[in-house]
Residue, then its C-alpha position, 0 to 999 in steps of 0.5 A: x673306837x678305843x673303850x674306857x679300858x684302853x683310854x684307862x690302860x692308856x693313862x695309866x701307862x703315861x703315868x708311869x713314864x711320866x714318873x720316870x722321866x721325872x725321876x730321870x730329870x732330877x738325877x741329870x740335874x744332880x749330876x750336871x752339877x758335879x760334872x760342871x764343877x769338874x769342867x769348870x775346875x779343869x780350865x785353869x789348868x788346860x789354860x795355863x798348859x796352853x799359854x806356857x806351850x805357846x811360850x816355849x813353842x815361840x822359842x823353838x825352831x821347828x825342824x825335822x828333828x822336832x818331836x812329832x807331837x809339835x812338828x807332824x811328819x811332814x804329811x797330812x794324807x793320814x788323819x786320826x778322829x778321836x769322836x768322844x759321845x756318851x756311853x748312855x742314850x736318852x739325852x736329845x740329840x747330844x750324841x748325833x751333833x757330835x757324830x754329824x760333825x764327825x761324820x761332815x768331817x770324815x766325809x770332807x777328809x774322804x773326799x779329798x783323798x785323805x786315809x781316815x781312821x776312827x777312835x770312838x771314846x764312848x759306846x753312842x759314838x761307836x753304835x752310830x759311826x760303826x753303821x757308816x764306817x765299819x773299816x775306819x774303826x780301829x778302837x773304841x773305849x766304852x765305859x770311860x764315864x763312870x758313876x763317879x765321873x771322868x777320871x783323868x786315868x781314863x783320858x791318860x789312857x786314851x792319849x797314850x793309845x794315840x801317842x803310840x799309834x803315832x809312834x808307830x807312824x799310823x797317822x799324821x794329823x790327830x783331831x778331837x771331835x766332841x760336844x763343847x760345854x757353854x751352858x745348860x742349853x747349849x752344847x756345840x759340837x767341837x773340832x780339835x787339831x791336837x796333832x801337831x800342836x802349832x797347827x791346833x794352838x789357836x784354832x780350838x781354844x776359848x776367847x779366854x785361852x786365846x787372851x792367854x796364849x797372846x800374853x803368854x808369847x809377848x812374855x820374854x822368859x829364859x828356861x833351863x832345861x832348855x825349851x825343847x827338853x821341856x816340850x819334850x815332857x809336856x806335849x804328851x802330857x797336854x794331849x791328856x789334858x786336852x782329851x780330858x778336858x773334852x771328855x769333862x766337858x761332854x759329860x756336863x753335856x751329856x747331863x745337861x742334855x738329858x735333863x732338858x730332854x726329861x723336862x720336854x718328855x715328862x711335860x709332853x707326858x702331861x699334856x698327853x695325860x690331858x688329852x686321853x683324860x678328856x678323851x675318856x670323859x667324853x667317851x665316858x659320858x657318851x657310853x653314859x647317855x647311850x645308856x640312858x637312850x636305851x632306858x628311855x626307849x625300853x620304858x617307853x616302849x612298854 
């Protein structure tokens, strides 16, 4: 049976962890605000890129001279995952939803007799996948949430990584994997056709993007330069914003995620300072009458 000692050692302890996943609650919850806010700010735009590449992709005739962001290359058996996690732990099971959904998705592809290959934005993402497909791998970008927040220099990066993988015609279909943003207590795992662009257009998008992209294709508007120009330009710069967008949306998950997961521990590290509290009166009051037992019987045996 555990002395007073360790029932006090004990109760310290919890204490103290009790002290940090507070503090580590309250830090989430003032980072989910700047981060929602970013996630929020960025939709407007992302919607708007979707309905005006809706609109000129409706326009255009689609053939083998079409860019390879918009047209593929006319074959599937080459498939790019883009798994975008967190870079920090202790946030529940934020980082094993996206990489389960990750992992079904490799694992179907595979069992198709699809090439896979893994691009993991986010160190989590990386420790895990790495235990299960070490040779699928072939780039990880750690360290792309900083203690400011998501930078879209960072997004462009990783887009431009992509788009040169592509270039180089290492792949056919690029996917996005990611935690999608719904509110505080949800996060639901995501996965994004981003290449090619027709293909990916509606599945992944919001009800509200869908309202907007329907709109965006019964407007009848004339372009100069021509559609193809335009798409030209703005495909590149919509794979950057769409990775952006999951990437903001993952860092308001991810803190959003943590903040519930400080809230459960520092409440279970209370009923556990409950516990070991009763449990030591109860030892404390049987060491006493123990005690007492042998006062009585030594003052009666003399």
């Amino acid at each position: 049976m555990p002395s007073l000692r360790d029932y006090r050692d004990r109760i310290t302890s919890v204490k103290s962890t009790k002290k940090i996943t507070s503090a580590m609650k309250m830090v989430a919850a003032s980072k989910l605000r700047r981060a929602q806010g970013q996630a929020e700010a960025a939709q407007p735009y992302a919607l708007a890129m979707a309905g005006m590449l809706t609109r000129l992709s409706a326009n255009v005739v689609v053939n083998a001279a079409s860019p390879k962001l918009l047209a593929g290359t006319g074959s599937d058996q080459r498939h790019l995952i883009i798994v975008v996690t967190s870079d920090r732990g202790l946030c529940g099971g934020f980082n094993s939803n996206s990489v389960k959904c990750a992992r079904n998705k490799i694992n179907e592809l595979k069992r198709a007799g699809k090439d896979v290959s893994i691009v993991c934005v986010g160190r989590k993402g990386y420790d895990l996948l790495s235990r299960e497909f070490p040779k699928d791998i072939i780039h990880s970008f750690k360290g792309v949430f900083g203690k400011k927040g998501v930078e879209y220099a960072q997004a462009h990066k990783i887009a431009q990584y992509v788009l040169d993988r592509l270039d180089d015609n290492e792949f056919d279909i690029c996917s996005l994997v990611y935690n999608s943003f719904h509110s505080v207590m949800v996060q639901e795992p995501s996965c994004v056709q981003l290449i090619p662009f027709q293909e990916a257009l509606i599945e992944g998008l919001s009800e509200e993007i869908d309202k907007e992209v329907e709109r965006a294709v019964k407007s009848p508007y004339s372009f100069e330069p021509s559609e193809e120009e335009i798409l030209a330009k703005l495909l590149p710069r919509n794979l950057g914003i769409q990775i952006f967008r999951a990437m903001l949306d993952s860092s308001a998950g991810e803190q959003a995620a943590r903040m519930t997961a400080m809230d459960n521990a520092t409440r279970n590290a209370g009923d556990m300072i409950g516990d070991l509290t009763l449990k030591y009166n109860r030892a404390r009051q049987a060491s006493i009458t123990k005690e007492l037992i042998e006062i009585i019987s030594g003052a009666e045996a003399v």
